[in-house]
C-alpha positions in Angstrom: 0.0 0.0 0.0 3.3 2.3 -0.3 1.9 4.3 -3.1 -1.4 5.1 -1.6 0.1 6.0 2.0 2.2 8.9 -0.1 -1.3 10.0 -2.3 -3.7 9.9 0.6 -6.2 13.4 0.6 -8.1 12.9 4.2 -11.0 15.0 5.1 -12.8 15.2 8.6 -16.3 14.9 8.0 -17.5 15.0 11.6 -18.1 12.8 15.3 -14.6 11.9 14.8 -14.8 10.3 10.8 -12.3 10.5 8.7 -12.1 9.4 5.0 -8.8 8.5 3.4 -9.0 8.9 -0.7 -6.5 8.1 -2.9 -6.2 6.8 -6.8 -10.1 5.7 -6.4 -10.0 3.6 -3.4 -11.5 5.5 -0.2 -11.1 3.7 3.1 -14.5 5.0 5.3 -13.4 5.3 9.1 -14.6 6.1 12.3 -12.8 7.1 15.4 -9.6 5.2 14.0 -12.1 2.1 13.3 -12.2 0.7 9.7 -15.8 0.5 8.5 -15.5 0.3 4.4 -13.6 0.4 1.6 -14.7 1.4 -1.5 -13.0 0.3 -4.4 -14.5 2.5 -7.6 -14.8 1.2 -11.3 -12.2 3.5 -12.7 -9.3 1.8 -10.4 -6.3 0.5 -12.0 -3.1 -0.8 -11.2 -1.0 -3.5 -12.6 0.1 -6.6 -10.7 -2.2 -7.5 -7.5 -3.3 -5.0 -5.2 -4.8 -6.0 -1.7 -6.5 -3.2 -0.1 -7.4 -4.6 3.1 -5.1 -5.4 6.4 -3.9 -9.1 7.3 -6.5 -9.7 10.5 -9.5 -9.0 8.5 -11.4 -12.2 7.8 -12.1 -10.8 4.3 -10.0 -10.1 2.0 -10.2 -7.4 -0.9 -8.0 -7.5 -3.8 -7.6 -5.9 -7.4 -5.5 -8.2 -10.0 -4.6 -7.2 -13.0 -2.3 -9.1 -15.4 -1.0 -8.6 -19.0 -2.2 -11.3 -21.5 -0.4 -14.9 -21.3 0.1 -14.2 -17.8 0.1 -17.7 -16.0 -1.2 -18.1 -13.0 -0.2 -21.6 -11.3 -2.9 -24.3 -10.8 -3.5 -24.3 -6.9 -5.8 -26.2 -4.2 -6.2 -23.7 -0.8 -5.0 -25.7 2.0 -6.7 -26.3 4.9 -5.9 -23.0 7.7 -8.3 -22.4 10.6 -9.7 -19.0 11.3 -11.8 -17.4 13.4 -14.6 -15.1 12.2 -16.3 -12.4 15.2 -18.7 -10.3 12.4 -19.8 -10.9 8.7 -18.2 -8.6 6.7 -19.7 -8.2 3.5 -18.8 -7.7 -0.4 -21.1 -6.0 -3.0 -20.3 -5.5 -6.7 -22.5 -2.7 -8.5 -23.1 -4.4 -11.2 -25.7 -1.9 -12.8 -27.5 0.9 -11.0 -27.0 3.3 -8.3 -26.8 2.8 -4.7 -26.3 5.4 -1.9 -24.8 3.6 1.5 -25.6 4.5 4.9 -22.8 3.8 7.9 -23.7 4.1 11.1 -21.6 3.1 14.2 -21.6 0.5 16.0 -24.1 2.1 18.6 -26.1 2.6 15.7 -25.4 6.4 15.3 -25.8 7.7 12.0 -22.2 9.3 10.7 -22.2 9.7 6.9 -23.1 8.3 3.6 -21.5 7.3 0.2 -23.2 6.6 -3.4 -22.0 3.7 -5.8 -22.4 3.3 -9.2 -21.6 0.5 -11.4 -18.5 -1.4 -11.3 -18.0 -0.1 -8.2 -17.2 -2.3 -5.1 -18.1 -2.3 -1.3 -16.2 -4.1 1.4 -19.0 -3.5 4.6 -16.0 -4.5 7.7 -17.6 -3.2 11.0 -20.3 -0.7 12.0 -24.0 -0.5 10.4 -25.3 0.4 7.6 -28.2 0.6 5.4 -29.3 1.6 2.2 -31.5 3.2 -0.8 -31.6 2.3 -4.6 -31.2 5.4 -6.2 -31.6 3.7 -10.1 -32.2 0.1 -10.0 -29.7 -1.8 -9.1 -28.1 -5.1 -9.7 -25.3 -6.7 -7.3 -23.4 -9.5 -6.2 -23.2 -9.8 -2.7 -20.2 -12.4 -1.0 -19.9 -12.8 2.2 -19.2 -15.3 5.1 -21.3 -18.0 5.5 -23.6 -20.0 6.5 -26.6 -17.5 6.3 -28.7 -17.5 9.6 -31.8 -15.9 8.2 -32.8 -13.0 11.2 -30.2 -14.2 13.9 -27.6 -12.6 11.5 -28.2 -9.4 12.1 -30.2 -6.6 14.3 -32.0 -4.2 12.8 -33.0 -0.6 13.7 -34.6 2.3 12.4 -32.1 4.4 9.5 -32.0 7.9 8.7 -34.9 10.4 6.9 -33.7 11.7 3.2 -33.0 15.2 4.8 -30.1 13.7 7.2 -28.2 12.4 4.7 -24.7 13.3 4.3 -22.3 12.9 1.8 -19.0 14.0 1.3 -18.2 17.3 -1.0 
C-alpha cells in the first residue's frame, strides 16, 4: 500500500470520521475504526493489489495481469480461522446505490453513493441503504446465512439527514 500511503487526501467529515482517498480507493473510518472500503470502477493498477489489512477475515484485492500471464494451478490448503462479524462484499453491477454507515451504537455518521463497477467491502459498523436507479449486485460474504439471527435491525436515517462527502 506504499503508493497510496504517499497519495492519501483525508477530510474530517464529523463525530470523529475520517475518510482517506486516494487513486479511487476510499477507506470510510470512524474514530480510527475501519468500516469500508470502497473500491471505484475506474481503479487500475498493474500486478495485485490488496487493499485490506492481514487480520480481516475478508479479504479485498484488485488483480490485473497482462495477456499470457500464468497463474499456477493451486488447491487452498486447509488453515483455521476465526470469524467475530460478517463482513460483506457488494459488486454494483448496474445501477446506483447510496450507502448508509452508522456506528456500532447505531449512530448515524455519513453516507456514500455507488455506481456500477464499483465495489463495497461492509468491515464493522451498520449500515443501510437506498436504490437510487435500480440496481443489480453481487453480494459475497461469510457463511452460513442464519436468516434474522444474522443481524439486528434498527430504524435508519430520513432523506433530509443524509450526508455525503463534497
Amino acid at each position: 500500500m506504499s503508493r497510496e500511503q504517499t497519495d492519501v487526501h483525508e477530510h474530517e467529515s464529523g463525530e470523529g470520521e475520517i475518510s482517506k482517498r486516494a487513486n479511487n480507493v476510499e477507506h470510510v473510518l470512524t474514530s480510527g475504526v475501519l468500516c469500508a472500503t470502497i473500491v471505484r470502477a475506474e481503479f487500475r493498477e498493474p500486478g495485485i493489489r490488496f487493499f485490506t489489512p492481514d487480520e480481516l477475515s475478508q479479504q479485498l484485492a484488485f488483480m490485473r495481469h497482462p495477456l499470457g500471464k500464468i497463474i499456477e494451478p493451486h488447491v487452498h490448503n486447509a488453515v483455521p480461522r476465526e470469524v467475530q462479524f460478517t463482513q460483506e462484499v457488494l459488486f454494483i453491477r448496474k445501477g446506483r446505490l447510496r450507502v448508509d454507515f452508522y456506528d456500532t451504537e447505531q449512530h448515524y455518521l455519513e453516507s456514500r453513493v455507488l455506481g456500477a463497477g464499483d465495489v463495497i467491502l461492509l468491515i464493522q459498523g451498520g449500515h443501510g441503504f437506498e436504490v437510487l436507479e435500480e440496481v443489480e449486485m453481487i453480494e459475497v460474504k461469510q457463511g452460513p446465512y442464519v436468516g434474522e439471527r444474522d443481524k439486528t435491525r434498527f430504524v435508519g436515517i430520513e432523506q433530509s439527514q443524509v450526508k455525503l462527502p463534497k
